[in-house]
VOPAGU-2260 file (C-alpha; in pm, 1 decimal, decimal comma):
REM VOPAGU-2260
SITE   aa  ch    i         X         Y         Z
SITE  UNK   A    0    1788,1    -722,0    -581,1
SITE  UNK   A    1    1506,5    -847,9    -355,3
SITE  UNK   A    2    1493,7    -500,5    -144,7
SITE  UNK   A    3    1472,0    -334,0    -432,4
SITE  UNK   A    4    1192,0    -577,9    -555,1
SITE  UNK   A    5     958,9    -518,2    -244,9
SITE  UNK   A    6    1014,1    -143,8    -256,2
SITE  UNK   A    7     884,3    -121,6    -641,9
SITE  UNK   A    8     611,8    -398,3    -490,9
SITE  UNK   A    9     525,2    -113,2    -257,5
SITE  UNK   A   10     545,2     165,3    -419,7
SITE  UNK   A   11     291,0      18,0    -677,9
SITE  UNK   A   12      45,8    -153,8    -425,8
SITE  UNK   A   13      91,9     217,5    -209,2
SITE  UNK   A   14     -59,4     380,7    -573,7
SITE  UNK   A   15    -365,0      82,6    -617,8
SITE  UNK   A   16    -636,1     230,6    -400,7
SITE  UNK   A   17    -603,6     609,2    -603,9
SITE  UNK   A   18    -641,1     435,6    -951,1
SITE  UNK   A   19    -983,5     256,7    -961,9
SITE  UNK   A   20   -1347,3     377,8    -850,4
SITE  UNK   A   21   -1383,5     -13,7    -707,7
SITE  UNK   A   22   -1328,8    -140,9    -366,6
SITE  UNK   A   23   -1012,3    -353,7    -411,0
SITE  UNK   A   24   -1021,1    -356,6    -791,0
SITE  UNK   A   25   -1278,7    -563,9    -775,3
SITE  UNK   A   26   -1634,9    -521,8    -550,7
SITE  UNK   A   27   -1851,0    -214,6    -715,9
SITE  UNK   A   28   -1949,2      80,6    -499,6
SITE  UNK   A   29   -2263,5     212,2    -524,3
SITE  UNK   A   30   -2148,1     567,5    -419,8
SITE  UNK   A   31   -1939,5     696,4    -728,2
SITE  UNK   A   32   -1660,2     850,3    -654,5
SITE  UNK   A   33   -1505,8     578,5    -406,4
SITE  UNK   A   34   -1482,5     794,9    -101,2
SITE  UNK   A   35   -1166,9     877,8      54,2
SITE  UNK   A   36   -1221,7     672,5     326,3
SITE  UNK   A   37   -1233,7     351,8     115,2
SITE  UNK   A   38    -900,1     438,0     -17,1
SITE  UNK   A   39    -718,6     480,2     301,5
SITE  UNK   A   40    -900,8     128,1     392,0
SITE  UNK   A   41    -757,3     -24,3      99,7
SITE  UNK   A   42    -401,4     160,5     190,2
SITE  UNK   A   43    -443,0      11,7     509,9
SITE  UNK   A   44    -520,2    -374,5     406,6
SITE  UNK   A   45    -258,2    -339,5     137,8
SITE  UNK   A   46      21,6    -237,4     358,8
SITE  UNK   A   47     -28,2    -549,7     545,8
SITE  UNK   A   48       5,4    -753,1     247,0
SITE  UNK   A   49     285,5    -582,0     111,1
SITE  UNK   A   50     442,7    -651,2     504,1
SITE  UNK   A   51     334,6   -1039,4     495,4
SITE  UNK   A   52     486,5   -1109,2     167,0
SITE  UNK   A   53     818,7    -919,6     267,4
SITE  UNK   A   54     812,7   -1139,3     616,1
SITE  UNK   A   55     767,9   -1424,6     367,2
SITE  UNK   A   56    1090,9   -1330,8     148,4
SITE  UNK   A   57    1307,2   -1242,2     516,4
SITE  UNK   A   58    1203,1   -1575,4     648,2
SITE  UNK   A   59    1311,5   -1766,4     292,5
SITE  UNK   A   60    1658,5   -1562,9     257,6
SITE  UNK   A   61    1739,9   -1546,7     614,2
SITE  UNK   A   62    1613,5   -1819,7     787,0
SITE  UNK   A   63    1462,0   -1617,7    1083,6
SITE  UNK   A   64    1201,6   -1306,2    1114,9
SITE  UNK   A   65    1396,3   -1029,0    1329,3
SITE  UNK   A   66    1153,7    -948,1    1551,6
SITE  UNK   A   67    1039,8    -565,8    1510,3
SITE  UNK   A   68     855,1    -260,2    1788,7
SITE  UNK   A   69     640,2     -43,0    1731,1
SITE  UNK   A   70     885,2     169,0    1581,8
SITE  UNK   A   71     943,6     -32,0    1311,0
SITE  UNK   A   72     589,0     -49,2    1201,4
SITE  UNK   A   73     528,0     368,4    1271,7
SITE  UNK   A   74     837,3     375,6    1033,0
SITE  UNK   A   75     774,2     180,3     768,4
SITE  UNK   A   76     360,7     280,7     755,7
SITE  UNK   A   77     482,5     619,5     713,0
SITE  UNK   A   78     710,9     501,9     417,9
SITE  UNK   A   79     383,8     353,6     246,8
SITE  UNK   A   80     191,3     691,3     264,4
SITE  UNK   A   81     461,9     834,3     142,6
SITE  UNK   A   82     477,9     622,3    -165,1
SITE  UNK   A   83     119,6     645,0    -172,4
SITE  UNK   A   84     128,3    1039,9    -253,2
SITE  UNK   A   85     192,2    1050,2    -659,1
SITE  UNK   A   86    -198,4     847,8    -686,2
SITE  UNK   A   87    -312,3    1095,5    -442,0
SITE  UNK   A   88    -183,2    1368,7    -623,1
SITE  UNK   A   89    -325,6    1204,9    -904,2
SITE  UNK   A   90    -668,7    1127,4    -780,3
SITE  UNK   A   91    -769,6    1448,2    -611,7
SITE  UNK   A   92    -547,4    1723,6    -732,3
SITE  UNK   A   93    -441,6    1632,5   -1066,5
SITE  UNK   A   94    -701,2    1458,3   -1247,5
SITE  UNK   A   95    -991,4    1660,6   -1361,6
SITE  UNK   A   96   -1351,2    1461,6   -1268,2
């Protein structure tokens, strides 16, 4: 139940940075659209969180945080872009500005 917790959890914070013309849902831009490279900064930040609060719930459950390489992290990054495509798809192809 808890995988399947931090996978919806990812999936949804993957989608945030397509789905609002602010920087984190919360500072204004003054360029309007939010360039792409905002988005992927946001991406970025919010895989981090997404991987803190999932070391949070492995530490609580198990006791212990396996420790990971640089595999893990290529991995799982790649993971997050691809749950990040549908607001992609949404923002730049499907949407009409």
């Amino acid at each position: 139940m808890t995988i399947t917790i931090l996978l919806l959890l990812a999936l949804l914070a993957a989608n945030l940075p397509w789905f609002s013309e602010r920087l984190f849902y919360i500072i204004p831009l003054k360029s309007q659209p939010k360039a792409i490279g905002w988005s992927l900064l946001e991406l970025i930040v919010l895989y981090f969180a997404v991987g803190a609060i999932a070391m949070m719930v492995e530490k609580g459950s198990v006791g212990q945080i396996a420790p990971q390489r640089w595999e893990f992290y290529a991995i799982t990054f790649s993971l997050f872009v691809v749950f990040a495509f549908p607001g992609f798809v949404y923002r730049y192809l499907w949407r009409k500005a």
